[in-house]
C-alpha positions in Angstrom: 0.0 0.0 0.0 1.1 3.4 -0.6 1.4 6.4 2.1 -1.4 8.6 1.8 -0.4 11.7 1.1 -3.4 13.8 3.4 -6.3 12.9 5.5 -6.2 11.9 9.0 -3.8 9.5 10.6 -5.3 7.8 13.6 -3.4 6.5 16.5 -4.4 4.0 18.8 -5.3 4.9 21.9 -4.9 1.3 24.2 -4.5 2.7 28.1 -7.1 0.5 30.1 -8.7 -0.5 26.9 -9.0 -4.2 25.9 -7.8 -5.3 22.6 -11.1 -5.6 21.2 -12.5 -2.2 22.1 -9.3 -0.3 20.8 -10.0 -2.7 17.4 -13.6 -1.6 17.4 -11.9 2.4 17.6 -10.1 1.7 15.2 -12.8 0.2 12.7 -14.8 3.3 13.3 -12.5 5.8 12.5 -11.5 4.3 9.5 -15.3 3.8 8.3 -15.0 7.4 9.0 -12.6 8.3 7.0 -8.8 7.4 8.7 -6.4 7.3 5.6 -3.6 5.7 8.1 -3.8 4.1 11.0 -0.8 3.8 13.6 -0.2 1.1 15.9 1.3 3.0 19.6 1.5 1.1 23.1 3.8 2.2 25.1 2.9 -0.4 27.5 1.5 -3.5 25.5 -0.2 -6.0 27.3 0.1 -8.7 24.1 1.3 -6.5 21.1 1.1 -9.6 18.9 -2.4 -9.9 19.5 -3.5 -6.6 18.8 -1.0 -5.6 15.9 -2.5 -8.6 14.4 -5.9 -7.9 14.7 -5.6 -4.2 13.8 -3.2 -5.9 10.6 -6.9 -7.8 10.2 -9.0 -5.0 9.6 -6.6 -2.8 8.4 -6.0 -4.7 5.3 -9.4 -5.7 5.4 -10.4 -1.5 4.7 -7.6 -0.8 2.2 -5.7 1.2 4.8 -2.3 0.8 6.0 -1.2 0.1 9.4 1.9 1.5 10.9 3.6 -0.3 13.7 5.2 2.6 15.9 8.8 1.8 17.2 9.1 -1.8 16.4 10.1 -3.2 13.2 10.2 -6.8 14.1 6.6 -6.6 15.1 6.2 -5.0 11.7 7.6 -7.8 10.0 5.8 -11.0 11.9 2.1 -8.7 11.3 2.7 -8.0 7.4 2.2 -4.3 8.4 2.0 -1.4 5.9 5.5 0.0 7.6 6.6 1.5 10.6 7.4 4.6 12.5 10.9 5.3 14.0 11.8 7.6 16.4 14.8 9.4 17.7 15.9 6.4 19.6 14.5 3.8 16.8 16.8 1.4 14.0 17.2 4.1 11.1 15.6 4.0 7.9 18.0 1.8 6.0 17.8 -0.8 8.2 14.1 -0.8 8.4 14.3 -1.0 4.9 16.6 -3.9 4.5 13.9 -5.9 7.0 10.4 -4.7 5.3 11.1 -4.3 1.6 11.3 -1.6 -0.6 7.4 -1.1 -0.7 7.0 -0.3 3.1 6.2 3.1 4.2 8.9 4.2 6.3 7.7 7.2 8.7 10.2 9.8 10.9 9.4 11.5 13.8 11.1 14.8 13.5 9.9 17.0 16.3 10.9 20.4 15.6 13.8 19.8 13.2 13.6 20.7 9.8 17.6 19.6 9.3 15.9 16.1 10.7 13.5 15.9 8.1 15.5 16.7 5.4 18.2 14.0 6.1 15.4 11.7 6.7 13.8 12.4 3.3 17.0 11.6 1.5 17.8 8.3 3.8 14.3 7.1 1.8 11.9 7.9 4.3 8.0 8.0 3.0 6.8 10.8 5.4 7.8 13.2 8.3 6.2 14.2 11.6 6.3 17.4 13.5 4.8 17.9 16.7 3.8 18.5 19.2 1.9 21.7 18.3 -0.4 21.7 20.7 -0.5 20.5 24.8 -1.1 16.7 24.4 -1.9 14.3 26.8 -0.3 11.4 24.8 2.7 13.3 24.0 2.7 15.8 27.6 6.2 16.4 27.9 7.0 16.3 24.1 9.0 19.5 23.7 6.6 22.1 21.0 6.8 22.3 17.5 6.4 25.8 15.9 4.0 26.6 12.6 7.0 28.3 11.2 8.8 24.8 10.9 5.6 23.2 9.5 5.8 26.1 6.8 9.8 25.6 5.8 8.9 21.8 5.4 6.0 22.2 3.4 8.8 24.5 0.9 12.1 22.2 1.6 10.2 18.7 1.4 8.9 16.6 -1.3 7.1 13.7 0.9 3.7 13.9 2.8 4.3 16.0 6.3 2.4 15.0 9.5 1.6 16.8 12.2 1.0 15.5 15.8 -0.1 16.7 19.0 -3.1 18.1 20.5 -5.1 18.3 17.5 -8.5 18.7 17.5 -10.7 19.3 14.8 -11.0 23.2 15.6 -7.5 24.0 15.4 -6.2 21.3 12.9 -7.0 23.7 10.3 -4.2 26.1 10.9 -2.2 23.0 10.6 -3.6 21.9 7.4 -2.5 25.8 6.3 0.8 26.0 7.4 1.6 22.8 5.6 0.2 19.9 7.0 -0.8 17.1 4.9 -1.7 14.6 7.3 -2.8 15.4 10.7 -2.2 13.0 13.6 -4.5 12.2 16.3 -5.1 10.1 19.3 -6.9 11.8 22.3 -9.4 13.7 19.5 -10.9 10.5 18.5 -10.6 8.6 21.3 -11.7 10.3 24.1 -14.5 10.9 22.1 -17.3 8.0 22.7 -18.4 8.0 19.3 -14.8 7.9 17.0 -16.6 7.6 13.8 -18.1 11.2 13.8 -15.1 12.6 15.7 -13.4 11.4 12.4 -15.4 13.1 10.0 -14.9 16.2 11.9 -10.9 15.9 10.9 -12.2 15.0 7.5 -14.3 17.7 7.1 -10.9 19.8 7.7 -9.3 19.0 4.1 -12.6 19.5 1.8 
């Protein structure tokens, strides 16, 4: 599958949720309207359980699931790719393990040099963020428009954004450069993710 290049990117949200619940989130944002979903537990429980089951319905609604941090997860699920971090295996060698066709995503933060270098190491997107007080992300250090802006004129591959977006101020976002916005707590806190994620939707009509 290839990366979408706009729309909203939906990440899990699994704190005190059971596998199936954070699957059934995850079925309703897509049916309304998730281009990408992202596979995030910082504390799994059974990771191969749920990546596999997200991997299910995933493929099952022609979207492509990301598997944050983990490449060998990535690999044993079939995933669409995954997302590496500061602290992650770099791009080539999550390359070498999931074949030329994976999407490849880089967190960047505030870093515009970051995303660059990323872009020419073969990655398929870039994230910024956070732009906005998260409770996913609460000590993440901010990300400023002004980068979002240089990216959108330095880069060639989709840009993400992350980080306390909600569906009134993920516009802004969407302006400054954003092609993809990034969103946990704005679906998932919602009880009803499947209209929360028409409301993002809505945002790039």
């Amino acid at each position: 599958m290839k990366c979408p290049t706009r729309g909203l990117y939906a990440i899990t949200q699994t704190e005190h949720k059971t596998t199936d619940r954070v699957i059934a989130e995850i079925t309703a944002a897509i049916q309304g309207g998730a281009a990408i979903v992202q596979y995030r537990d910082k504390n799994p429980i059974d990771a191969m359980l749920l990546a596999t089951g997200l991997a299910t319905v995933c493929d099952s609604l022609q979207v492509p699931l990301i598997i944050n941090d983990d490449v060998g997860l990535a690999v044993r699920v079939g995933a669409a790719g995954v997302h590496l971090g500061k602290d992650d295996s770099d791009i080539r060698a999550a390359r070498d393990l999931l074949g030329p066709a994976a999407i490849i995503g880089v967190s960047c933060y505030n870093s515009l040099a970051r995303a660059l270098a990323a872009q020419q190491e073969g990655a398929d997107y870039v994230a910024f963020g956070r732009f906005f007080p998260s409770n996913s992300k609460p000590l993440a250090a901010p990300a400023e428009l002004a980068t979002l802006q240089q990216a959108k004129r330095a880069l060639t591959v989709p840009i993400v954004a992350i980080g306390g977006i909600l569906p009134d101020n993920g516009g802004q976002l969407i302006s400054a450069g954003a092609d993809l916005l990034a969103v946990i707590g704005g679906l998932f806190d919602d009880a009803r993710p499947e209209q929360a994620a028409r409301s993002y939707q809505a945002l790039f009509r």
